[in-house]
matplotlib code that plots the C-alpha trace (Angstrom):
import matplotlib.pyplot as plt

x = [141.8, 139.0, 135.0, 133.6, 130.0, 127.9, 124.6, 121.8, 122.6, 119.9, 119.9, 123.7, 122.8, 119.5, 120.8, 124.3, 125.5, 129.0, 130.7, 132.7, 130.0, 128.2, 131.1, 131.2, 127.8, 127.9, 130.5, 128.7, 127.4, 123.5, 122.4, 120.7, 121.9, 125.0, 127.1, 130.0, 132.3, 131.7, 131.6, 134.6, 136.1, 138.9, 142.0, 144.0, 144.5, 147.0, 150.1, 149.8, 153.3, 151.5, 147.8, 146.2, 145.4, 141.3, 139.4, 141.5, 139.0, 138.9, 141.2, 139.2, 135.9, 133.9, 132.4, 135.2, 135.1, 138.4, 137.2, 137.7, 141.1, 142.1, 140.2, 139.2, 135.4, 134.4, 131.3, 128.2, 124.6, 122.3, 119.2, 120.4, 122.8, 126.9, 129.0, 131.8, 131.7, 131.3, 128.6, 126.4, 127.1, 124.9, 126.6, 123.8, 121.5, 123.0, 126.4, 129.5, 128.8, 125.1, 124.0, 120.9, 119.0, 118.3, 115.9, 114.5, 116.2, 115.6, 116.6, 119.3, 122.9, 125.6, 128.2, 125.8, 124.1]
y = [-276.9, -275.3, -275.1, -276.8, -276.7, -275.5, -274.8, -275.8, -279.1, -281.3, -279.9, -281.2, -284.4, -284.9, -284.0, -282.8, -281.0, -281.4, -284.6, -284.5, -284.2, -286.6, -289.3, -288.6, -288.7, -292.1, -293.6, -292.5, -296.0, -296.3, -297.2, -300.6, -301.7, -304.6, -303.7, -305.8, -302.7, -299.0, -297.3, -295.1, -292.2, -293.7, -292.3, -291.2, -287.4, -285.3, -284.2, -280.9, -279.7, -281.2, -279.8, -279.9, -277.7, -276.6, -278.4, -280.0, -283.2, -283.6, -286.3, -288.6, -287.1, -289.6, -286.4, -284.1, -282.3, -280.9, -277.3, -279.3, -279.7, -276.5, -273.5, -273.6, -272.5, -270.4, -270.9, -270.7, -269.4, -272.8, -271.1, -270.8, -273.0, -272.4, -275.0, -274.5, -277.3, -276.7, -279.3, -276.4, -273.5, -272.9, -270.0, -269.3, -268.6, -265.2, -263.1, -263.4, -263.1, -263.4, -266.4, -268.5, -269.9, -274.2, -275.0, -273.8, -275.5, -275.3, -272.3, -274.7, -274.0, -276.6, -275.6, -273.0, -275.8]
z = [-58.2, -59.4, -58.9, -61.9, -60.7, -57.5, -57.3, -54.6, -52.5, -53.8, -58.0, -57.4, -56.4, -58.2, -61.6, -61.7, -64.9, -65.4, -66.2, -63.3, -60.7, -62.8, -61.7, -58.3, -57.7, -59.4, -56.9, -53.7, -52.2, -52.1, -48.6, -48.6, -51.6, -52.1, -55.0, -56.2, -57.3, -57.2, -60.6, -60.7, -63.3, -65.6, -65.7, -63.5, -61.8, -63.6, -61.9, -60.0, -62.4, -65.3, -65.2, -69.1, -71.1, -71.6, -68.9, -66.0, -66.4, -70.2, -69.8, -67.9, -69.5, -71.3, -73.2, -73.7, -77.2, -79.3, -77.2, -74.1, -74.6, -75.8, -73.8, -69.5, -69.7, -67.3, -65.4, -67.2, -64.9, -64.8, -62.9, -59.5, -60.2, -61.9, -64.3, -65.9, -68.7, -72.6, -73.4, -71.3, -73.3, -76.2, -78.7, -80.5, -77.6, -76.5, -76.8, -75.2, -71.2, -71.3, -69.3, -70.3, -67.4, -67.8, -64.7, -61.3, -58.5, -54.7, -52.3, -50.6, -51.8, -51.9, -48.9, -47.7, -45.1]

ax = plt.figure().add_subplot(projection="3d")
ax.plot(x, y, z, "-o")
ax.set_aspect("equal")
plt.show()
């Protein structure tokens, strides 16, 4: 697999930025509270011989774009934080390998506890 987004612990589960995270943070149980049914991502995980094309997730992605499909993004600088996902590049805001920072998290990194 790949990294599709790390950044500091609570930024990635306050507001995560790709669609993936985004899903998984959405099926983590909330303490104290009953639910009938967790939420889940649609879709099933793709073979490990049969891996897509473009982003690994667009398949299950519930905003996956043509570019999805076609071409892997590589990460993209978020502040302190990293995500590799197309709906967070922005073209027109600087050239090829410039990186455009979106917010200020905290000093804590994700797996850096």
């Amino acid at each position: 697999g790949r990294l599709v987004e790390v950044g500091p612990v609570a930024d990635v589960i306050k507001n995560p930025l790709h669609p993936y995270t985004v899903g998984l943070m959405g099926s983590i149980p909330a303490v104290g509270h009953k639910v009938e049914r967790l939420v889940q991502i649609d879709g099933a995980m793709p073979r490990l011989t049969e891996i897509p094309s473009g982003c690994a997730f667009h398949p299950r992605c519930p905003e996956a774009v043509e570019r999805c499909r076609v071409e892997r993004p590589d990460p993209e600088d978020k502040g302190d934080s990293q995500v590799a996902c197309w709906l967070h590049w922005h073209e027109g805001d600087h050239d090829e390998g410039d990186h455009v920072p979106a917010h200020e998290p905290p000093p804590q990194e994700a797996g850096h506890d």
